[in-house]
VODREN-51646 format. One record per residue: residue number from 1; residue in one letter; x, y, z of N, C-alpha, C in turn. Coordinates in nm, 4 decimals. Example, Ala and Ser with C-alpha at 12.3 -4.5 7.8 and 13.67 -1.06 7.14 Angstrom:
REM residues 2
  seq  type      n.xx      n.yy      n.zz     ca.xx     ca.yy     ca.zz      c.xx      c.yy      c.zz
    1     A    1.3190   -0.5690    0.7800    1.2300   -0.4500    0.7800    1.3200   -0.3300    0.7800
    2     S    1.2850   -0.2250    0.7080    1.3670   -0.1060    0.7140    1.2900    0.0030    0.7870
END
This chain:
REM residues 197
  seq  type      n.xx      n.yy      n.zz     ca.xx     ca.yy     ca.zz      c.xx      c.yy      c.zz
    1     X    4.1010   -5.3732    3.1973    4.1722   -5.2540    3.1542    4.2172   -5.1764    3.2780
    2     X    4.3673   -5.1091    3.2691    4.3991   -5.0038    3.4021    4.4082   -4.8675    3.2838
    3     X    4.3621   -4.7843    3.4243    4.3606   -4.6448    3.3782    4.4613   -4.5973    3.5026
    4     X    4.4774   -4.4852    3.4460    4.6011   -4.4236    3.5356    4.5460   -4.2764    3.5410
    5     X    4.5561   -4.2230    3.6696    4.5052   -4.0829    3.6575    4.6288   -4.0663    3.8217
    6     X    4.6186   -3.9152    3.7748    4.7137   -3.8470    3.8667    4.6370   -3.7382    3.9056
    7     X    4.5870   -3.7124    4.0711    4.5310   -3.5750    4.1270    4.6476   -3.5494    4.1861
    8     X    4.6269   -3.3812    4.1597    4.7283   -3.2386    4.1846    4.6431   -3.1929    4.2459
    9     X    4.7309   -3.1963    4.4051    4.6508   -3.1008    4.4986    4.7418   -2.9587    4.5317
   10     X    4.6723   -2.8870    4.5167    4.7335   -2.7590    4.5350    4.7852   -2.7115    4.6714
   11     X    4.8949   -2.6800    4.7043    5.0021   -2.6796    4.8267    5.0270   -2.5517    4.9112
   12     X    5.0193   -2.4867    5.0195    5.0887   -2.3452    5.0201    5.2143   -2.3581    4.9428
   13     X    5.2682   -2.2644    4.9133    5.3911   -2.1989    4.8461    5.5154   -2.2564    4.9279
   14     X    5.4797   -2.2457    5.0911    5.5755   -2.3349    5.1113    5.6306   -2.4504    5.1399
   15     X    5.5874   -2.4988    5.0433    5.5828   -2.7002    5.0047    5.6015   -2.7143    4.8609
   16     X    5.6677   -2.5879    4.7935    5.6647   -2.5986    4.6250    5.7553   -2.7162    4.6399
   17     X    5.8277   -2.7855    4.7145    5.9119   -2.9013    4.6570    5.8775   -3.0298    4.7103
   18     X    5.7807   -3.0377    4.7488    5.7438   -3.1501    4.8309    5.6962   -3.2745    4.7590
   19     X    5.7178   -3.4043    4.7853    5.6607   -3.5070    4.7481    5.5353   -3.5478    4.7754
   20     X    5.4360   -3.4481    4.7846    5.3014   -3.5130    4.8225    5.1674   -3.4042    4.8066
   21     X    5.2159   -3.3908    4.6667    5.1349   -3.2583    4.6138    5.0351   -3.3446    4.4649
   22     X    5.0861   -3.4837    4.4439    4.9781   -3.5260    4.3848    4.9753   -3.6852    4.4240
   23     X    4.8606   -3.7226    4.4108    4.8610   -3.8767    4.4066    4.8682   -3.9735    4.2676
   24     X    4.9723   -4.1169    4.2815    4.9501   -4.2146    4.1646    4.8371   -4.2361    4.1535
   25     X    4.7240   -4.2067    4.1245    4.6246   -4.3520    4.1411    4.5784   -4.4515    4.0090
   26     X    4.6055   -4.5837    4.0671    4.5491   -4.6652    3.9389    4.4405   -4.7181    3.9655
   27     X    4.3822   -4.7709    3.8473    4.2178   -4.7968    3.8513    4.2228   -4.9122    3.7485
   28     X    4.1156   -5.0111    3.7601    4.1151   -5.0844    3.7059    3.9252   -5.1028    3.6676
   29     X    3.8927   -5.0970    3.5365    3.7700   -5.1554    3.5497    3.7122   -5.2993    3.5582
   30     X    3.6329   -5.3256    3.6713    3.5855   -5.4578    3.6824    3.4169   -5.4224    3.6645
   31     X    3.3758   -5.5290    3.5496    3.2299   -5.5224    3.5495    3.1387   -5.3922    3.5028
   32     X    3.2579   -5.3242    3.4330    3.2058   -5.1425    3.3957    3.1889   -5.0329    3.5209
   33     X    3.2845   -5.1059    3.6037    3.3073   -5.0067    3.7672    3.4582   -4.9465    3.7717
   34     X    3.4930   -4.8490    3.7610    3.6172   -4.8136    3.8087    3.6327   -4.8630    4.0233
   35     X    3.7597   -4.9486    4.0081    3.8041   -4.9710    4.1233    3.9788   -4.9174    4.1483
   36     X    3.9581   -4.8746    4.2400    4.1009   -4.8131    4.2822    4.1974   -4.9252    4.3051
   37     X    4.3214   -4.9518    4.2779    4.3727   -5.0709    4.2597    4.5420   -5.0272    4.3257
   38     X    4.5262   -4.8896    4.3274    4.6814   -4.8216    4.3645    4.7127   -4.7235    4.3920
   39     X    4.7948   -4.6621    4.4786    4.7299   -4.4481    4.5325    4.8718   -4.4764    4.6259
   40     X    4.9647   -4.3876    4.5529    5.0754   -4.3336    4.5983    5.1481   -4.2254    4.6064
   41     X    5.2421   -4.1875    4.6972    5.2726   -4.0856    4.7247    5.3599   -4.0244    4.6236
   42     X    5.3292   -3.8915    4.5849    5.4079   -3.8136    4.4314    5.3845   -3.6939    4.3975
   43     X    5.4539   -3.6627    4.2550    5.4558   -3.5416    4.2348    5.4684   -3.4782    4.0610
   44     X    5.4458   -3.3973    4.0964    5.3893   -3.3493    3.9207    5.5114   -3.2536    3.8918
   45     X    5.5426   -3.2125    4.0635    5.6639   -3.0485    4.0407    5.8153   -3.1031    4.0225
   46     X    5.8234   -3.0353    3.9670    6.0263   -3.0007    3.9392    6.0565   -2.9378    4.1152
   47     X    6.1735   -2.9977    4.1802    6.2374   -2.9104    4.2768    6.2634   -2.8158    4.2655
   48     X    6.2995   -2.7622    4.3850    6.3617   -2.5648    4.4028    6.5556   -2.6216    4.2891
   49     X    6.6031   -2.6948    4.2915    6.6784   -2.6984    4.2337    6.6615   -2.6774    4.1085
   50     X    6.6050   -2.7737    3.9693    6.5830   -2.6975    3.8940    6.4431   -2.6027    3.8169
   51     X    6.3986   -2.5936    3.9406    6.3107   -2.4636    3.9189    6.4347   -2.3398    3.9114
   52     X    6.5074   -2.3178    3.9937    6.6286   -2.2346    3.9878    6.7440   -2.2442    3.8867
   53     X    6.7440   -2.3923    3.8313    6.8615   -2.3853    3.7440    6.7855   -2.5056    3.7070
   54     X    6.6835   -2.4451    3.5663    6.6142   -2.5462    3.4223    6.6743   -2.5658    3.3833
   55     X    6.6538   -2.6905    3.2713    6.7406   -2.7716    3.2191    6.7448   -2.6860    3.0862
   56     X    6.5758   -2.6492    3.0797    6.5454   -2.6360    2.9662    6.5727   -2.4619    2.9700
   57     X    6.6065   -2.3240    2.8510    6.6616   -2.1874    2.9106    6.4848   -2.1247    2.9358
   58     X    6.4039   -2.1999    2.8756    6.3010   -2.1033    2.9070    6.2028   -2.1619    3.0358
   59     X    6.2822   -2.2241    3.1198    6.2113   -2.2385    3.2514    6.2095   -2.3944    3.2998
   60     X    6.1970   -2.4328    3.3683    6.1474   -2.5984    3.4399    6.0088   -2.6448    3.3504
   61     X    5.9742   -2.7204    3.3979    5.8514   -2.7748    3.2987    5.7661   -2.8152    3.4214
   62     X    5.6312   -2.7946    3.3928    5.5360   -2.8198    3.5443    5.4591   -2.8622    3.4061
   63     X    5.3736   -3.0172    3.4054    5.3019   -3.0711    3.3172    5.1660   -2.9659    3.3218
   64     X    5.1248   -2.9574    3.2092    5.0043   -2.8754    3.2013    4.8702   -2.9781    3.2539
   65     X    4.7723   -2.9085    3.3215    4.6533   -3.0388    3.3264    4.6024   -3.0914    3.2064
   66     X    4.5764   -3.2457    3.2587    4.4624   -3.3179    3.1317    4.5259   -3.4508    3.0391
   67     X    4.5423   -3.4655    2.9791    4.4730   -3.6264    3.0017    4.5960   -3.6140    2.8366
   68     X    4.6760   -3.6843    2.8467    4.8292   -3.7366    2.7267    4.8121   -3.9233    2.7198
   69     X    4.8238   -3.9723    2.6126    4.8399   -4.0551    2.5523    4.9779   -4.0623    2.5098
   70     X    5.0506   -4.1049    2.5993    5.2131   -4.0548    2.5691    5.3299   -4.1075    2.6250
   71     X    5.3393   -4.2852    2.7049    5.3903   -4.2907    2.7942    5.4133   -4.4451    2.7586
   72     X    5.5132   -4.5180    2.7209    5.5847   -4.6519    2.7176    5.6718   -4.6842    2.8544
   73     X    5.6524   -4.8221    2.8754    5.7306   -4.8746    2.9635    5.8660   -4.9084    2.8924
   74     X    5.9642   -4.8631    2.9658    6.1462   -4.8481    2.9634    6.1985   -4.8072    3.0743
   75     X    6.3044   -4.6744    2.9897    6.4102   -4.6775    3.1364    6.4408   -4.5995    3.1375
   76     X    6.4644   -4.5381    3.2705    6.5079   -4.3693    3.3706    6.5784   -4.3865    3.4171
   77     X    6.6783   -4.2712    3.3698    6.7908   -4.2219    3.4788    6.9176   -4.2871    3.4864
   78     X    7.0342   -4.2848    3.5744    7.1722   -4.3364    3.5449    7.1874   -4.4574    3.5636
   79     X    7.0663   -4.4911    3.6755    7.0732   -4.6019    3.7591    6.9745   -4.6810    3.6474
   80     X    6.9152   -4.6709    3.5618    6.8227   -4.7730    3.4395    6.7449   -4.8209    3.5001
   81     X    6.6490   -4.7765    3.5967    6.5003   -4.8434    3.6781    6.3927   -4.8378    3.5498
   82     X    6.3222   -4.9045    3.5718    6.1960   -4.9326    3.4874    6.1004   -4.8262    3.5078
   83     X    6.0286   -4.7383    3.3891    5.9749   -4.6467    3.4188    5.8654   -4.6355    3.3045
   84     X    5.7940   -4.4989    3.3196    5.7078   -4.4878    3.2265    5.8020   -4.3646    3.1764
   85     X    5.8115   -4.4059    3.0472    5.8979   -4.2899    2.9304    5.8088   -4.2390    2.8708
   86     X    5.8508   -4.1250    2.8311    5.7484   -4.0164    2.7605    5.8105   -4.0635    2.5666
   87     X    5.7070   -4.1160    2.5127    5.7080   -4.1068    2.3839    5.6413   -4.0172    2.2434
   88     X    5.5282   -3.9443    2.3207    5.4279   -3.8847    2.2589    5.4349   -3.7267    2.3270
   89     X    5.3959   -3.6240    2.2628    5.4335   -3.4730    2.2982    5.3175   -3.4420    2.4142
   90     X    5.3516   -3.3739    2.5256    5.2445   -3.3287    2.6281    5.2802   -3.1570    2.6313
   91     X    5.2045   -3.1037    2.6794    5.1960   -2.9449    2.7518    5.2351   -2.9617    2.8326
   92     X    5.3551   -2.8878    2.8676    5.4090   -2.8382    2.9597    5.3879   -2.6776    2.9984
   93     X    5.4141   -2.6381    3.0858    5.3895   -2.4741    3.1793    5.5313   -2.4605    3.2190
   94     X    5.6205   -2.3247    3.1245    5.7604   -2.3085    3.1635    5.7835   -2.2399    3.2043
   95     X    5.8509   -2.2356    3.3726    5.8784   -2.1671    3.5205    5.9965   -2.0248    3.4701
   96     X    5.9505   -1.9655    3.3535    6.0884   -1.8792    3.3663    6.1121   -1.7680    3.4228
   97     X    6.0172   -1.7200    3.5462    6.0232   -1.6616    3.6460    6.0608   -1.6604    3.7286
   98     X    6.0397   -1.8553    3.7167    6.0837   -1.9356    3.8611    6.0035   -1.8868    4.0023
   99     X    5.8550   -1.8696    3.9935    5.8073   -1.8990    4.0735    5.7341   -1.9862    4.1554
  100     X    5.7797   -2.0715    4.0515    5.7236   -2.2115    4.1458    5.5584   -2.2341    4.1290
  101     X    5.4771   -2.1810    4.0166    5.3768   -2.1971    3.9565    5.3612   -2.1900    3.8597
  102     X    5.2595   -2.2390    3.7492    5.2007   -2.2695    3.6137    5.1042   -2.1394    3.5804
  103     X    5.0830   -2.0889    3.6733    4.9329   -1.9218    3.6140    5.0661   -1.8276    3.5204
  104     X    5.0220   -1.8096    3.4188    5.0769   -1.7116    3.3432    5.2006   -1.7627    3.2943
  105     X    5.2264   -1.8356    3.2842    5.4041   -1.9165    3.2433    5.3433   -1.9581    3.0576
  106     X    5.4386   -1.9625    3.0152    5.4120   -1.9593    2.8538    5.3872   -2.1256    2.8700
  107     X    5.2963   -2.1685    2.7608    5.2858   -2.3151    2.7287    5.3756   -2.3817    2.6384
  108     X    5.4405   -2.4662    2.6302    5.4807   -2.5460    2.5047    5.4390   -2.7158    2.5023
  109     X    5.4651   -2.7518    2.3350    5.4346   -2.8759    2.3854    5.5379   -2.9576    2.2732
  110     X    5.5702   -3.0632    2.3341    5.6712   -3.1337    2.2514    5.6841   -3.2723    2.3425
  111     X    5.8019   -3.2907    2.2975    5.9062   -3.4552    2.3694    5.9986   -3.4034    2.4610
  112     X    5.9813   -3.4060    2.5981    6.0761   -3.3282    2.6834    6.1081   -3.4470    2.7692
  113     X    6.1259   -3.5219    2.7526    6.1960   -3.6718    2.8575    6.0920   -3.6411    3.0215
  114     X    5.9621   -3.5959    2.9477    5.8704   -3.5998    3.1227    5.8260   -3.7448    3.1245
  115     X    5.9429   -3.8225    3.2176    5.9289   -3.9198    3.2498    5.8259   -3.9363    3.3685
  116     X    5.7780   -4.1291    3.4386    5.7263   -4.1003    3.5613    5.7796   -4.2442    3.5876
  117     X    5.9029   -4.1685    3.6956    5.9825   -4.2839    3.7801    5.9844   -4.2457    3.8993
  118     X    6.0941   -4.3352    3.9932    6.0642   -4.2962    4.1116    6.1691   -4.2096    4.1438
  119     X    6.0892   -4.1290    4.2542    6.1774   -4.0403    4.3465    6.3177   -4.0724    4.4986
  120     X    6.3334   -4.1807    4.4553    6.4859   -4.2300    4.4810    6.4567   -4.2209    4.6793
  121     X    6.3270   -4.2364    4.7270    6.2957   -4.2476    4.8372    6.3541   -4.1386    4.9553
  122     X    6.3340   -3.9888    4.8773    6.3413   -3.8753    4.9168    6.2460   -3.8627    5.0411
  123     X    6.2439   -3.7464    5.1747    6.1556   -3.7133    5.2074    6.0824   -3.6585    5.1366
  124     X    5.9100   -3.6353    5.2432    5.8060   -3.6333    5.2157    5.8299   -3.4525    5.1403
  125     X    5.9560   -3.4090    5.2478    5.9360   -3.2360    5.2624    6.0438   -3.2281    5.1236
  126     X    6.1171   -3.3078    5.0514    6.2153   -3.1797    4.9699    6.2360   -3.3202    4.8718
  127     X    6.2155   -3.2907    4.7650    6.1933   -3.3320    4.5937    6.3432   -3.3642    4.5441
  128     X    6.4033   -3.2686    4.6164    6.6042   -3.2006    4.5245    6.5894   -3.2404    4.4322
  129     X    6.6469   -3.3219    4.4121    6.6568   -3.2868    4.2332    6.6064   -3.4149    4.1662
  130     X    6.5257   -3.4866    4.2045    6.4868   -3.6343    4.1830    6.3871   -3.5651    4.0636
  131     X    6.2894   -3.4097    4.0779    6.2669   -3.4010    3.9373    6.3076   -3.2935    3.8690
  132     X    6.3415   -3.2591    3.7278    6.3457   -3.1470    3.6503    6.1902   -3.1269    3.5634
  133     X    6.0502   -3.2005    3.5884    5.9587   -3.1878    3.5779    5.8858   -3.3098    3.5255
  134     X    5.9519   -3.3960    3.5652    5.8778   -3.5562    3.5563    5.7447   -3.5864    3.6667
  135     X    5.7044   -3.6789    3.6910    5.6403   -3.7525    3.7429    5.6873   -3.8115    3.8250
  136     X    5.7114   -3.7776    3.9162    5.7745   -3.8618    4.0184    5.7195   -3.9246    4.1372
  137     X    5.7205   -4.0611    4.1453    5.6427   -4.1650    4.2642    5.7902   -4.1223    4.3623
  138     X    5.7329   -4.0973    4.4962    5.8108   -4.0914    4.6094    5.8959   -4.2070    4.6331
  139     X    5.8572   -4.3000    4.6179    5.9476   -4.4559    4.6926    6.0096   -4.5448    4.5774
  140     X    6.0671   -4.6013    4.6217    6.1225   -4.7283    4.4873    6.0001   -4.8134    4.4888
  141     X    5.9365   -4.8879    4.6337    5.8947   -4.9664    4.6797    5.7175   -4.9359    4.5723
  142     X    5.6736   -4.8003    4.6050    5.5976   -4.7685    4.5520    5.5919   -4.7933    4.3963
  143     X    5.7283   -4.7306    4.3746    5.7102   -4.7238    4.2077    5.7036   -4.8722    4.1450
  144     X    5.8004   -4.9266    4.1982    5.8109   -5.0712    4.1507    5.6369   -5.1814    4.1346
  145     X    5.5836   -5.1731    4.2289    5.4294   -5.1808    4.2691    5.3836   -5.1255    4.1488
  146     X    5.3796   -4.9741    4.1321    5.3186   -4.9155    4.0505    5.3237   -5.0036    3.8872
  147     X    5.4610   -5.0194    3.8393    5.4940   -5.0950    3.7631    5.4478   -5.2097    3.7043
  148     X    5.4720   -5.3305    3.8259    5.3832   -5.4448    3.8278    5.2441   -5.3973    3.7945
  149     X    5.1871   -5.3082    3.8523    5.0325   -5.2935    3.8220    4.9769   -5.2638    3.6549
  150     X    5.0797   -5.1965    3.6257    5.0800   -5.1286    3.5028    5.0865   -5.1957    3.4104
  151     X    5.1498   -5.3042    3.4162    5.1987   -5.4208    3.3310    5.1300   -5.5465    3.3200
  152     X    5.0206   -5.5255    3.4204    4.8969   -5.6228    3.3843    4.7877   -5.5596    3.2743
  153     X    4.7814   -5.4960    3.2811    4.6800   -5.4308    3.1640    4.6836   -5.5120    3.0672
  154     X    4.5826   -5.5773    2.9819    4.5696   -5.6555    2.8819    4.6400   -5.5843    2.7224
  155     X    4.6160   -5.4494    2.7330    4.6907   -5.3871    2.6254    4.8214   -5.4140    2.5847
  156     X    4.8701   -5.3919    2.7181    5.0534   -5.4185    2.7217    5.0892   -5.5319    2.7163
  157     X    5.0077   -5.6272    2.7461    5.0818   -5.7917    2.7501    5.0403   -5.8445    2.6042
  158     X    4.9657   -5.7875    2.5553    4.9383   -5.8011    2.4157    5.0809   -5.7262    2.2980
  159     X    5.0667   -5.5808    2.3581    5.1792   -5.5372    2.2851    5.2453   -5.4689    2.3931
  160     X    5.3865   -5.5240    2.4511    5.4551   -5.4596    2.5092    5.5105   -5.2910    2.4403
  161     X    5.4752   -5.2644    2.3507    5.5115   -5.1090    2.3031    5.3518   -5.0089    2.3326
  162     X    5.2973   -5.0999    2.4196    5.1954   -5.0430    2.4142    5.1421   -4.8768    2.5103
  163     X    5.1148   -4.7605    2.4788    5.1401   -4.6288    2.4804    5.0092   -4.5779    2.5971
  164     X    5.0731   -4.5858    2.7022    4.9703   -4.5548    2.7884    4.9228   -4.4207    2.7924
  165     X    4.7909   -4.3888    2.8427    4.7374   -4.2703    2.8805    4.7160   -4.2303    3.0505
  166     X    4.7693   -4.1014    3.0610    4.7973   -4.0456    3.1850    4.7127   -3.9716    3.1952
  167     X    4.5976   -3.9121    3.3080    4.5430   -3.7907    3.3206    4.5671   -3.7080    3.4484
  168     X    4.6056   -3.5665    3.4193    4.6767   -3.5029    3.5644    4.5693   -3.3699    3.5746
  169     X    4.5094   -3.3605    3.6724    4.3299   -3.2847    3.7255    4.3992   -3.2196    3.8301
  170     X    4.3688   -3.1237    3.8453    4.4290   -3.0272    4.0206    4.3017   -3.0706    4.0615
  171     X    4.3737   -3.0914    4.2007    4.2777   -3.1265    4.3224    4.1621   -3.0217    4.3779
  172     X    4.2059   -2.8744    4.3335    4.1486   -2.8532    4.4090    3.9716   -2.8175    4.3274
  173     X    3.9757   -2.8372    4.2234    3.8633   -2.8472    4.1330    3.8018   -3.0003    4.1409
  174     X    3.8675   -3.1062    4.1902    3.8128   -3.1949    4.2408    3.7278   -3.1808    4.3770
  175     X    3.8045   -3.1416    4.4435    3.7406   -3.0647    4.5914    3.5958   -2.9880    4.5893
  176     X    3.6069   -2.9352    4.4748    3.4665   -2.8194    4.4636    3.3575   -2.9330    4.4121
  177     X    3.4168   -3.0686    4.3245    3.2845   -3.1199    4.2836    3.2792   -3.2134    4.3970
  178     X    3.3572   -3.3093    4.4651    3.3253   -3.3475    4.6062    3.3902   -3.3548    4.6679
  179     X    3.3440   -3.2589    4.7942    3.4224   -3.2063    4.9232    3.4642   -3.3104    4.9551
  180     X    3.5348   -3.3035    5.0892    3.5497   -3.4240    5.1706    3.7085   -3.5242    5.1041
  181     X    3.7356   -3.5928    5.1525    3.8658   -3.7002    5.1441    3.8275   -3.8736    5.1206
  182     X    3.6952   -3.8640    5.0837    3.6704   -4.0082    5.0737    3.6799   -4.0979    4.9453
  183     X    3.6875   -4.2420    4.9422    3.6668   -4.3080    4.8729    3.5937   -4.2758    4.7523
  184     X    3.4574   -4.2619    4.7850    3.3621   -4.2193    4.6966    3.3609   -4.1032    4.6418
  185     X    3.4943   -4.0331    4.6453    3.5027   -3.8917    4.5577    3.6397   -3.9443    4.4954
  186     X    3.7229   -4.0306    4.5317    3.8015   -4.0681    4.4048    3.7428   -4.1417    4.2620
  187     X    3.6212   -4.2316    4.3385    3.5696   -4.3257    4.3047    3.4955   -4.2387    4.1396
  188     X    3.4160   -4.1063    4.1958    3.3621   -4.0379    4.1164    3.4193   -3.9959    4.0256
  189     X    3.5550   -3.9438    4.0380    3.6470   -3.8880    4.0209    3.6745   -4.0135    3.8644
  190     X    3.7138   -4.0905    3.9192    3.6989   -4.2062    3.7989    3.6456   -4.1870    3.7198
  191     X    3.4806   -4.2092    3.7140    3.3937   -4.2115    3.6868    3.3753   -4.0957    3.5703
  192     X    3.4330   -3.9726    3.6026    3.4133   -3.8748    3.5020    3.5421   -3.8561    3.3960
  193     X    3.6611   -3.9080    3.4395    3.7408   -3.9561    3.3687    3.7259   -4.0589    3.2396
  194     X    3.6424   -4.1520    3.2521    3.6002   -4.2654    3.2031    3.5591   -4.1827    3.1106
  195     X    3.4648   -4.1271    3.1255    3.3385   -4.0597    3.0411    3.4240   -3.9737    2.9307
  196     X    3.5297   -3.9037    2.9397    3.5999   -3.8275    2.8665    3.7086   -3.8855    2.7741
  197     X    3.7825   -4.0432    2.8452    3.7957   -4.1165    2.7666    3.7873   -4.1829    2.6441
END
């Protein structure tokens, strides 16, 4: 089985558009162990573009934290790359302040095309407009990887309509349960994911 979880690390203010404010990571269990299998560079935020000019009138969409059952393999964008499509309703946090954060922004939840494709191999420093509040993997190279990985899961090769689950945790509440940048705090990190599963 792969699990898919996404950490949101929290940024100064001035990096609201940056590609490297959360990580892909995939996991795979072997033997009743979560093993890290994939960890790429990404993002949870909408750019200063349409954080400034939403698609949607009551603000950009910044995914709310926690864990959606909501996500088929298809297709994003003009160019038709292979992606994870949003089929099932998530929480979203809507920017209609436009400050470039989720504290105090009204919630909604529905079908808002929060896709997770790639970010068209943008720098690390500026998002533009690659999201209006998708999921976005930084690289093609990455995403494509990501893909392949995704598509081994025994679920999906069984039923290609098969509806993955995403979980998106801010980092920095990861941080408080273990400090540090290591292995063994993603590893954990898993681990309590699983459990809520």
């Amino acid at each position: 089985m792969v699990l898919y979880l996404s950490i949101y690390s929290l940024r100064p203010e001035s990096f609201f558009y940056c590609l490297t404010d959360f990580s892909n990571i995939l996991l795979e269990i072997v033997g009743g162990v979560p093993q890290i299998i994939g960890n790429w560079e990404a993002t949870t935020e909408p750019g200063n573009y349409y954080t400034r000019n939403p698609m949607n009138s009551g603000g950009a969409a910044r995914i709310k934290f926690g864990q959606y059952t909501s996500w088929r393999v298809g297709l994003h964008g003009k160019d038709r790359h292979e992606a994870l499509v949003q089929v099932a309703p998530v929480s979203v946090h809507r920017d209609f302040n436009k400050d470039f954060k989720r504290t105090g922004d009204r919630i909604t939840t529905g079908l808002y095309g929060i896709n997770q494709h790639w970010g068209y191999d943008l720098p690390l420093n500026n998002i533009s407009t690659a999201s209006a509040g998708c999921l976005v993997g930084r690289s093609h190279g990455g995403h494509r990887e990501f893909m392949n990985l995704i598509k081994t899961d025994s679920r999906y090769r069984q039923d290609p309509s098969f509806i993955f689950t995403t979980t998106i945790i801010p980092g920095d509440e990861l941080a408080k349960l273990f400090p540090g940048d290591s292995p063994y705090k993603k590893s954990m990190t898993a681990r309590l994911l699983l459990q809520n599963t």
